[in-house]
Backbone bond lengths (Angstrom), bond angles and torsions (degrees), N, CA, C in turn:
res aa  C-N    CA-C-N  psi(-1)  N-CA   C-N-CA  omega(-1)  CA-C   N-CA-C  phi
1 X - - - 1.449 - - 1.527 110.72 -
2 X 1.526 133.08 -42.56 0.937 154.34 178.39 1.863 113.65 -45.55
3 X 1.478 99.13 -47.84 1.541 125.21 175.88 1.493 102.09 -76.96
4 X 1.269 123.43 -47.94 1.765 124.03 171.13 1.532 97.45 -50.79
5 X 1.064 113.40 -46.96 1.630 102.37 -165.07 1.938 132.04 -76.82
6 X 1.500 79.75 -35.75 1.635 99.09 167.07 1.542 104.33 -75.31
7 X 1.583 147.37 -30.50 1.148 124.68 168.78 1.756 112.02 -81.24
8 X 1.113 108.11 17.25 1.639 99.17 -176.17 1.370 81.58 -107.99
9 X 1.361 130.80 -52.07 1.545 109.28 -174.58 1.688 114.61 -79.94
10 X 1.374 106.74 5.62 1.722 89.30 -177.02 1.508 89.14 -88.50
11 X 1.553 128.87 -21.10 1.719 126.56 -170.13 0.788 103.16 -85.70
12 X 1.131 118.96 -24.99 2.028 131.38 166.84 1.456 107.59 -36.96
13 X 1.746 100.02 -77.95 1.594 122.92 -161.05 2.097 87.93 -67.22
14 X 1.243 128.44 -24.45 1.159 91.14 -146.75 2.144 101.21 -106.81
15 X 1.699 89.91 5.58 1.694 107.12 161.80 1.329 113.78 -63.55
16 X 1.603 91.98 -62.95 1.863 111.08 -177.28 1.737 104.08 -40.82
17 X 1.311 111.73 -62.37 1.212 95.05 175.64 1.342 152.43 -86.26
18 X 1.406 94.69 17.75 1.782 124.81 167.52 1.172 91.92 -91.41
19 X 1.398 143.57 -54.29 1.782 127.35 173.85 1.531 111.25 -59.52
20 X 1.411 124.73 -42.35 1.146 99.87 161.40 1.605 146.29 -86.94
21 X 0.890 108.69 26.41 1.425 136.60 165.38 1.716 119.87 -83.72
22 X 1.148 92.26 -66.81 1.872 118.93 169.00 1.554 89.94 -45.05
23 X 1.410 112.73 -91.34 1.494 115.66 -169.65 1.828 107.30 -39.63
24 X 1.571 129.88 -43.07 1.387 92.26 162.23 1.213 134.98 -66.69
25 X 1.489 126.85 -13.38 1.069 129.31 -151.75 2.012 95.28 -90.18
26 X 1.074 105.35 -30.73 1.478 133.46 -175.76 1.731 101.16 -38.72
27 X 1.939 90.34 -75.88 1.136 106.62 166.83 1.200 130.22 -58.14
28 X 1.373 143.01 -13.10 1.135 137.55 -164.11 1.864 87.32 -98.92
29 X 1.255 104.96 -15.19 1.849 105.71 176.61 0.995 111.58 -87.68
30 X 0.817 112.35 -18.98 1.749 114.45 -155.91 1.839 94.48 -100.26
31 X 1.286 110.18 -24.24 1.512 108.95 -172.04 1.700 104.91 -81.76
32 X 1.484 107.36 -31.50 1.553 109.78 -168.31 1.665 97.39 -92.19
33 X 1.269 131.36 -23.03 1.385 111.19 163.62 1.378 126.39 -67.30
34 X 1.757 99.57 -29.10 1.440 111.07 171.90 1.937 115.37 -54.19
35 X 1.084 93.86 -42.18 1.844 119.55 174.00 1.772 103.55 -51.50
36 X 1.279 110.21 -58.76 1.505 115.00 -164.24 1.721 99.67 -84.03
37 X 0.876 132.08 -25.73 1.484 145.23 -167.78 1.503 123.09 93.76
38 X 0.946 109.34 32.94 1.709 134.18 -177.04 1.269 120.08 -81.56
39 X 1.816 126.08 -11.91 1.408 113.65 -173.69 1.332 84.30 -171.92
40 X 1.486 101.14 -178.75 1.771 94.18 -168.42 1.590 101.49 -113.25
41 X 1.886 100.31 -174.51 1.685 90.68 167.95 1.400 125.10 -85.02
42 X 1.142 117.72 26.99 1.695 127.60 176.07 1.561 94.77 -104.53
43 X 0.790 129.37 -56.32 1.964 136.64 178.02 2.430 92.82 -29.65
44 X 1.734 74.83 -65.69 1.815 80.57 -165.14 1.759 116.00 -51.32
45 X 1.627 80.15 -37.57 2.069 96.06 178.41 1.425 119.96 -82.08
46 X 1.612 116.94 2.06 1.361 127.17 155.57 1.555 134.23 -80.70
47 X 1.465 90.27 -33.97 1.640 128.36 -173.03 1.668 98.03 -82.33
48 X 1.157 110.17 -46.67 1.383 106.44 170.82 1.465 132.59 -90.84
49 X 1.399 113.32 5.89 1.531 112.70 -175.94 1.997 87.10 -102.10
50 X 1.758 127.64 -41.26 1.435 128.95 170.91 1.343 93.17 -37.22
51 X 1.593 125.94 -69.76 1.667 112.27 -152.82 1.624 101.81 -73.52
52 X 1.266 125.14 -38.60 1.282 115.05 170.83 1.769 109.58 -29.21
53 X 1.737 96.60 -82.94 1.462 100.43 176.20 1.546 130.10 -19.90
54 X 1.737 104.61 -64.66 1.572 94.72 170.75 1.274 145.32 -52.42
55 X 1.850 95.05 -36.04 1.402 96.99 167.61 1.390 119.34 -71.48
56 X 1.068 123.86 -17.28 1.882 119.41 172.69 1.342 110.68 -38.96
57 X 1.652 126.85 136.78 1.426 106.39 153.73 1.386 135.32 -74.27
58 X 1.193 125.37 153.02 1.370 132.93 -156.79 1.495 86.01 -89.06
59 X 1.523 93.74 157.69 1.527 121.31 160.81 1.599 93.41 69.95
């Protein structure tokens, strides 16, 4: 049971930080289309309130 539990939180920890990865990667897109004229400033201020969010601590 012990081993059930440590792979639910190691797939846990290792999602969370595939969303937070994505979400920087998001933003780092969302800022250079913003640059070229490709997306607006709501795109960048969306992109950045998601990575905000993830990084918050939970609970």
């Amino acid at each position: 049971m012990a081993q059930l539990t440590e792979a639910v939180q190691a797939a846990t920890a290792k999602r969370e930080r595939a969303e937070l990865d994505a979400a920087e990667a998001n933003l780092r897109r969302q800022q250079k289309l913003l640059a070229l004229g490709s997306a607006h400033k709501s795109d960048v201020n969306r992109a950045q309130e998601k990575l905000a969010e993830l990084k918050s601590p939970k609970n």
